[in-house]
C-alpha positions as CSV (number, residue, x, y, z in Angstrom):
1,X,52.2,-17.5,-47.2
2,X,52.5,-20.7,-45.8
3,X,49.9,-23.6,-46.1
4,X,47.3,-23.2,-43.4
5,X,47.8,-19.1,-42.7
6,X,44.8,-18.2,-44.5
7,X,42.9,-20.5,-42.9
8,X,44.3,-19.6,-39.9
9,X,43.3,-16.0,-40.2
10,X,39.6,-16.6,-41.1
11,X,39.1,-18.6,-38.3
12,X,40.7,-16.0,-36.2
13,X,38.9,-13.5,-37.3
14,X,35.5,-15.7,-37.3
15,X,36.3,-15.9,-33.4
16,X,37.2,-12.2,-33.0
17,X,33.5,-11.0,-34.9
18,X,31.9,-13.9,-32.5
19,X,33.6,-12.3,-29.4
20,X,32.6,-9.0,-30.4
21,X,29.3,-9.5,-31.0
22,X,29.1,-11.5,-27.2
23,X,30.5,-8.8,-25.7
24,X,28.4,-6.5,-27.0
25,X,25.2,-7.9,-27.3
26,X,22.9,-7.0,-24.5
27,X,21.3,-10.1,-22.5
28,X,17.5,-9.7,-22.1
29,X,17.1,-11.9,-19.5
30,X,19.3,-10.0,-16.9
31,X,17.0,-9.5,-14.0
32,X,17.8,-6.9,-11.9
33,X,16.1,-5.6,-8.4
34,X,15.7,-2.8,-6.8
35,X,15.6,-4.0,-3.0
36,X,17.5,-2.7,-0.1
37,X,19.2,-4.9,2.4
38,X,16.2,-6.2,4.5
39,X,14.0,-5.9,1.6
40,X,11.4,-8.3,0.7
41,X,8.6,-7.7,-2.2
42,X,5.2,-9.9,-1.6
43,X,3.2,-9.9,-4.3
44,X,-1.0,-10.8,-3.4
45,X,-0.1,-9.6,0.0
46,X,-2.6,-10.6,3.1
47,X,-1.9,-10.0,6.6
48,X,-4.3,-10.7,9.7
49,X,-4.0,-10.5,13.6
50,X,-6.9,-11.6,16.0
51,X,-6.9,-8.8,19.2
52,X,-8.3,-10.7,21.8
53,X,-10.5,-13.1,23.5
54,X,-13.6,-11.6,21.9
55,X,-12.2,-12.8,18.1
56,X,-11.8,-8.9,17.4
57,X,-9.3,-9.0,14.4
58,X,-7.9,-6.5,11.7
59,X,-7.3,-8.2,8.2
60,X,-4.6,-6.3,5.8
61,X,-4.2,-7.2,2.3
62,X,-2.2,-5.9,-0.9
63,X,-1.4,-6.4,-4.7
64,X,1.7,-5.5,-3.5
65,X,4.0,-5.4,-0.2
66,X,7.5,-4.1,0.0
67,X,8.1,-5.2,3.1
68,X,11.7,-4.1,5.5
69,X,12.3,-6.2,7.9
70,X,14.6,-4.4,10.0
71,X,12.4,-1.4,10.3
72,X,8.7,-3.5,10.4
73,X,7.4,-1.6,7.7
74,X,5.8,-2.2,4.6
75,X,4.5,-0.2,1.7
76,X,1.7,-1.5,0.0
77,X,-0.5,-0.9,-3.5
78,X,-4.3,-1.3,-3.6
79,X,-4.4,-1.2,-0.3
80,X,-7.7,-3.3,1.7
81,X,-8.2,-3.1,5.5
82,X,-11.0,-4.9,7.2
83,X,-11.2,-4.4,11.0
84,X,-13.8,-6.0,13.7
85,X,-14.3,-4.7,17.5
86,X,-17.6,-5.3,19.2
87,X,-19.8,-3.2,17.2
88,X,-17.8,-1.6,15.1
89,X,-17.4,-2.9,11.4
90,X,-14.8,-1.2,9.1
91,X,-13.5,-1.4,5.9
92,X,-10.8,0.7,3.9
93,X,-9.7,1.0,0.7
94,X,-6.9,3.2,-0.8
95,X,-4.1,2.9,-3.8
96,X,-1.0,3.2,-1.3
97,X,-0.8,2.0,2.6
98,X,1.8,1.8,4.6
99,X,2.0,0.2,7.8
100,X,4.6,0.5,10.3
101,X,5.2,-2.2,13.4
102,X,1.4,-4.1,12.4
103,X,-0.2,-1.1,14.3
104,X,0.4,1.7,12.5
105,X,-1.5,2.7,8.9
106,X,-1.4,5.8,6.9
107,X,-2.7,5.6,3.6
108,X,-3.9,8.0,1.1
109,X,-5.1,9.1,-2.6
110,X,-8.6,8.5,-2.7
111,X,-9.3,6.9,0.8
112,X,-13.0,5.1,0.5
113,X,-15.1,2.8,2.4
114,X,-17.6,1.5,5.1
115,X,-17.9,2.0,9.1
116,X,-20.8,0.7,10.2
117,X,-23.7,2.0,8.2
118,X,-22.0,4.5,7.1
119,X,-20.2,5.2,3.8
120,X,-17.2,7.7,3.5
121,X,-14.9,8.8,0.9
122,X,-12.5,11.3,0.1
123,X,-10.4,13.4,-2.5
124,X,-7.4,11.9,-4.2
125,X,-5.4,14.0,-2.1
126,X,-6.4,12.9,1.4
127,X,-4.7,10.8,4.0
128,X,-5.7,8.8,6.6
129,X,-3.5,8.0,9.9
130,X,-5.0,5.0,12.0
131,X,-3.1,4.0,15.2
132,X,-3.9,0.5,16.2
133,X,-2.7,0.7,20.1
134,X,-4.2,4.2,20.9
135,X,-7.6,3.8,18.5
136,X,-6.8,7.5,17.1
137,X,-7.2,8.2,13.9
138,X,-6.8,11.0,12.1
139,X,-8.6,11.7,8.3
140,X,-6.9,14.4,6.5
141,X,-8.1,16.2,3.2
142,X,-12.2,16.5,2.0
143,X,-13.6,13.7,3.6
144,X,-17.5,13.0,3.2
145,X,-19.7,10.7,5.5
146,X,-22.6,9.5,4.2
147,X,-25.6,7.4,5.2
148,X,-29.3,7.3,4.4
149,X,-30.1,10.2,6.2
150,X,-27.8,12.9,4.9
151,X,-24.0,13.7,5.0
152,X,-21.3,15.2,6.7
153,X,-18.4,16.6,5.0
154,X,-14.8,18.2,6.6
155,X,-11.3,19.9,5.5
156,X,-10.1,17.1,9.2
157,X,-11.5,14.3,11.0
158,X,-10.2,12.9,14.4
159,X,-11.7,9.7,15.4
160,X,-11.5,8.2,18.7
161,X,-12.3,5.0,18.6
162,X,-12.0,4.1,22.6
163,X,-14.3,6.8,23.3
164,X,-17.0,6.5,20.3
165,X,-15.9,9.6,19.6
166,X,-15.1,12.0,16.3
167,X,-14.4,15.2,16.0
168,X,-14.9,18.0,12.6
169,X,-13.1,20.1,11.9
170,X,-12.2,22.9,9.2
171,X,-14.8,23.7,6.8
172,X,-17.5,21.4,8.1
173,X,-20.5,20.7,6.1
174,X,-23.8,18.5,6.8
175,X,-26.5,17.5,4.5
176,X,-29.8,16.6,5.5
177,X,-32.3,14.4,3.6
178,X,-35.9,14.8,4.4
C-alpha cells in the first residue's frame, strides 16, 4: 500500500459514518403544520363588532381560533361570548365554538352561562345554534334555566330574541321555590 492509502481510507470512512449518522438522525426542530390553504391559527383569540347606533355589540373570544379565510369560518377552544342589546345581557361559555360569516355560532359540550338574571347550563352533550341576523336560536340537549325563584328544564329550547320570545319543548320540567 502506498504512503497515504491508509490514511486515506480512515478519513473516508470517518466521512461515510458522519454522513450516515446525518442522514439518519432525526431533526427535532422540524416544525410541521397542519393548516389548509386559507388557514390561519390565532392563539388568545378576541373578536368584537358594535351593531348599531345604540352601542349594542357582541364580543367573541378564544384560547384558540382556526380561522379559513376563504370560507369566513373559524373553530374555536374555550369558547366566551358576551353580547349587549337594549335589555338584554348575555354571556356564553362552551369548550368548542364555531362561528361562520361573524353571525353565525354553534357551540356545544357543556354550554353554560348568564341571560339577564338568569343562569343556564347544560349537559356535555348539548349544542347551542345562535343566528346573529335572524335573533333565533336554538338550544339543543338538557338544558336548565335557573333563577331565584325556581327552574326550568327541556330535552329543546327555541329562543327568539326579536320577539322576547322562547319556546320548551321535549320533556319540559319547572321547579318552583317557595
Amino acid at each position: 500500500m502506498g504512503k497515504y492509502t491508509k490514511i486515506i481510507l480512515v478519513v473516508t470512512a470517518v466521512v461515510l459514518a458522519l454522513a450516515s449518522l446525518t442522514l439518519l438522525k432525526k431533526d427535532k426542530n422540524n416544525i410541521k403544520f397542519n393548516l389548509k390553504e386559507n388557514e390561519v391559527i390565532i392563539d388568545n383569540f378576541e373578536m368584537g363588532k358594535v351593531l348599531d347606533e345604540q352601542n349594542n355589540f357582541y364580543k367573541v373570544t378564544a384560547k384558540q381560533a382556526r380561522i379559513n379565510k376563504a370560507k369566513e369560518t373559524a373553530q374555536l377552544t374555550d369558547f366566551k361570548a358576551v353580547y349587549k342589546k337594549g335589555d338584554i345581557d348575555v354571556e356564553l361559555l362552551a369548550p368548542k365554538g364555531y362561528m361562520e360569516k361573524e353571525y353565525m355560532v354553534s357551540v356545544t359540550g357543556a354550554v353554560n352561562g348568564r341571560l339577564n338574571e338568569f343562569d343556564f347550563k347544560s349537559t356535555d352533550q348539548s349544542r347551542f345554534h345562535y343566528d346573529f341576523l335572524t335573533g333565533v336560536g336554538t338550544l339543543l340537549g338538557r338544558f336548565e334555566i335557573s333563577h331565584n325563584n325556581g327552574s326550568v328544564s327541556a330535552d329543546k329550547i327555541m329562543v327568539f330574541s326579536r320577539n322576547n320570545y322562547a319556546e320548551f319543548i321535549g320533556n319540559v320540567q319547572v321547579t318552583y321555590y317557595k
